[in-house]
C-alpha positions as a Markdown table, in Angstrom:
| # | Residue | x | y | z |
|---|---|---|---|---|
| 1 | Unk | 0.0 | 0.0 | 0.0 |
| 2 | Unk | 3.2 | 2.5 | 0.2 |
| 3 | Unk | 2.8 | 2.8 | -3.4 |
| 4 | Unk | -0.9 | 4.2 | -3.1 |
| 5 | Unk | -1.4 | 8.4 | -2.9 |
| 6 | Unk | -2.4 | 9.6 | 0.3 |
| 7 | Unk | -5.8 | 9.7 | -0.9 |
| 8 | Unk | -6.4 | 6.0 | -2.1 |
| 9 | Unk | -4.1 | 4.7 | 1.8 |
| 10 | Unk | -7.1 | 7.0 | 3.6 |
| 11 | Unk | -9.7 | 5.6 | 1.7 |
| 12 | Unk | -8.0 | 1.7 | 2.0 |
| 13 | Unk | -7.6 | 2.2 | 5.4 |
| 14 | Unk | -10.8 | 3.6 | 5.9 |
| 15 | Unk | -12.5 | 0.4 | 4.5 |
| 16 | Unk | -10.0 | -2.1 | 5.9 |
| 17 | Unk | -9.7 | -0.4 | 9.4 |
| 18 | Unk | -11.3 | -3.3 | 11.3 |
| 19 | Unk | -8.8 | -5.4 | 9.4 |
| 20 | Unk | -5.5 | -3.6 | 10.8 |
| 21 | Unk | -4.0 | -4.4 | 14.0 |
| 22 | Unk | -3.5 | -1.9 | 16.5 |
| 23 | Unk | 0.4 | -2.2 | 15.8 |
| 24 | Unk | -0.1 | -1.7 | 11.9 |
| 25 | Unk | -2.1 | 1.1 | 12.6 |
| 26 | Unk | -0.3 | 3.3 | 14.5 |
| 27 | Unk | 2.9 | 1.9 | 11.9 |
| 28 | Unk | 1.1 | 3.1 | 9.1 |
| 29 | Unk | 0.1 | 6.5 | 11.7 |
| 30 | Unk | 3.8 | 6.9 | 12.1 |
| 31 | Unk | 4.7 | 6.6 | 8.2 |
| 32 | Unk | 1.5 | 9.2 | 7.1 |
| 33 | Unk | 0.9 | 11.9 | 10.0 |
| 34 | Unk | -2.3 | 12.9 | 8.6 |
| 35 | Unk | -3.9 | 9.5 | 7.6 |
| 36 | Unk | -5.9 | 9.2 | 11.2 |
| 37 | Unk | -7.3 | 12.5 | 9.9 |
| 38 | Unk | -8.6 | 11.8 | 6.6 |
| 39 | Unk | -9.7 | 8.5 | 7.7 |
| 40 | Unk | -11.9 | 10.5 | 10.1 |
| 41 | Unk | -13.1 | 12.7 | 7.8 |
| 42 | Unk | -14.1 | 9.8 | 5.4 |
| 43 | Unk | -15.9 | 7.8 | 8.4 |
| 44 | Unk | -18.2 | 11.5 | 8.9 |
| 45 | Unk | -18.5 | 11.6 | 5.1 |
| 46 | Unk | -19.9 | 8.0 | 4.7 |
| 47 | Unk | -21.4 | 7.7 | 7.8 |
| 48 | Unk | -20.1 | 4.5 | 8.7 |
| 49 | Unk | -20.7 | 3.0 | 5.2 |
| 50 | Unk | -17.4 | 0.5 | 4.5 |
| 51 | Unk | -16.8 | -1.5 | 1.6 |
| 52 | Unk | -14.5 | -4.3 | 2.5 |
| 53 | Unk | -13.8 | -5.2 | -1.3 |
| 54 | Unk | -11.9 | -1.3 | -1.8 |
| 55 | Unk | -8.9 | -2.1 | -3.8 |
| 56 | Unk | -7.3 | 1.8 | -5.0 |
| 57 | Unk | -7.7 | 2.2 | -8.7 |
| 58 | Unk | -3.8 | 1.3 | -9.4 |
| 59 | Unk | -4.2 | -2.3 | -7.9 |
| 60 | Unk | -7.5 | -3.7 | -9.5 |
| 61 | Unk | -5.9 | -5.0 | -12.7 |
| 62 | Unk | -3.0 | -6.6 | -10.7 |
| 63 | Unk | -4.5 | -7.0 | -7.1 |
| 64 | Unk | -1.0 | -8.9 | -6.0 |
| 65 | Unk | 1.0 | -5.7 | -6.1 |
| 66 | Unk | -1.0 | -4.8 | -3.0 |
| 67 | Unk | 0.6 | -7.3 | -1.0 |
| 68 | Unk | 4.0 | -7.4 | 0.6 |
| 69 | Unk | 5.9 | -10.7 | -1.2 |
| 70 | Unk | 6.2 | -12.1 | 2.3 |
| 71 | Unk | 2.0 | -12.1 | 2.6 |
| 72 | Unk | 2.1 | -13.7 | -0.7 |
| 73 | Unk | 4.8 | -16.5 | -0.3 |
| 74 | Unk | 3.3 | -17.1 | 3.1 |
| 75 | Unk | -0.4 | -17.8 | 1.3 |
| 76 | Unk | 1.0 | -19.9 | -1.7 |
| 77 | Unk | 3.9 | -22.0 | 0.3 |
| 78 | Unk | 2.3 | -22.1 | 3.8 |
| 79 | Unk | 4.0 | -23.7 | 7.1 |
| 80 | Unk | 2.1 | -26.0 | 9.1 |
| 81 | Unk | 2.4 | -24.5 | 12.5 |
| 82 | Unk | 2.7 | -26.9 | 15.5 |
| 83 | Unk | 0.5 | -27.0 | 18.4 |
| 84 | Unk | 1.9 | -27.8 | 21.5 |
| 85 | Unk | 1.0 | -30.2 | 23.6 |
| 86 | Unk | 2.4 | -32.2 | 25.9 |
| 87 | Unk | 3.8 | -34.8 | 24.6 |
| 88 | Unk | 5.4 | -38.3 | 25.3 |
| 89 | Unk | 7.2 | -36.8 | 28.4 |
| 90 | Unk | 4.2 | -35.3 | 29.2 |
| 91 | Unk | 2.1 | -38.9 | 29.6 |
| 92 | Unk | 5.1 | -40.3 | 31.2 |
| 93 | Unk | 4.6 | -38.6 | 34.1 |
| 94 | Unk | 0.9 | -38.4 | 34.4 |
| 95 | Unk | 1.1 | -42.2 | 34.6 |
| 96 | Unk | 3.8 | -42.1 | 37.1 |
| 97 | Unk | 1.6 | -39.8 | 39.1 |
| 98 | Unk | -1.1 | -41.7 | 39.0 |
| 99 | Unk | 0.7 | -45.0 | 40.0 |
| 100 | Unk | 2.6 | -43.4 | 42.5 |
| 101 | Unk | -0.8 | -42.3 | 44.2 |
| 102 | Unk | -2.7 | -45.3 | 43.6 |
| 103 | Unk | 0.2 | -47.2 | 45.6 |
| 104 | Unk | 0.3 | -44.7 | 48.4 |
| 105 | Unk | -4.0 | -45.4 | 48.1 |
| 106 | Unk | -3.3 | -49.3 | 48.3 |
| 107 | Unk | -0.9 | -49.5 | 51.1 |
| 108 | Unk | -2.1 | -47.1 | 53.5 |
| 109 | Unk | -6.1 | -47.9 | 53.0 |
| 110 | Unk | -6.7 | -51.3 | 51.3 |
| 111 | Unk | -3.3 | -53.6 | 52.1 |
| 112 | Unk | -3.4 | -55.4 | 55.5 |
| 113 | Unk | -0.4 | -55.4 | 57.8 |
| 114 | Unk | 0.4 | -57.4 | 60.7 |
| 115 | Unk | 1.8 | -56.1 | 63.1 |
């Protein structure tokens, strides 16, 4: 979007606000001091009226060039993220646990001892 007039990124951000982070707002803030304005002025122009399809006039042929090449590799080659969990090590010692209690159970409640 860096390649976008300041009139197309206000309008783009305008539509895609509720799609931006909080850090890539106040990035893009920090790059364009008076993009927070116009975006306000736009939201009390259009009363609230977004369309999340807004692609600037310069990208609708070629709708690629609006993303960074790291959005784009990351959508055509994506990495399976791993969840973590707990594991073989994990089990392990929820079965020791429970053993472990389960003896201390047996031998001071159900095992006999003479005495």
């Amino acid at each position: 979007m860096d390649r976008a007039d300041a009139h197309e990124r206000s309008a783009w951000a305008y539509n895609h606000r509720s799609q931006i982070n909080d850090a890539q707002w106040q990035e893009m803030v920090k790059k364009d001091a008076a993009l927070e304005a116009r975006v306000k002025q736009l939201e009390a122009e259009k009363k609230g009226v977004k369309d999340a399809d807004y692609m600037p006039a310069q990208f609708k042929d070629d709708p690629d060039l609006a993303y960074s090449d790291e959005y784009v590799d990351a959508v055509y080659n994506p990495e399976e993220i791993e969840e973590e969990g707990m594991g073989v090590g994990g089990w392990i010692a929820i079965i020791m646990i429970v053993l472990i209690v389960g003896g201390v159970i047996f031998f001071v409640f159900v095992k006999k001892w003479d005495y």
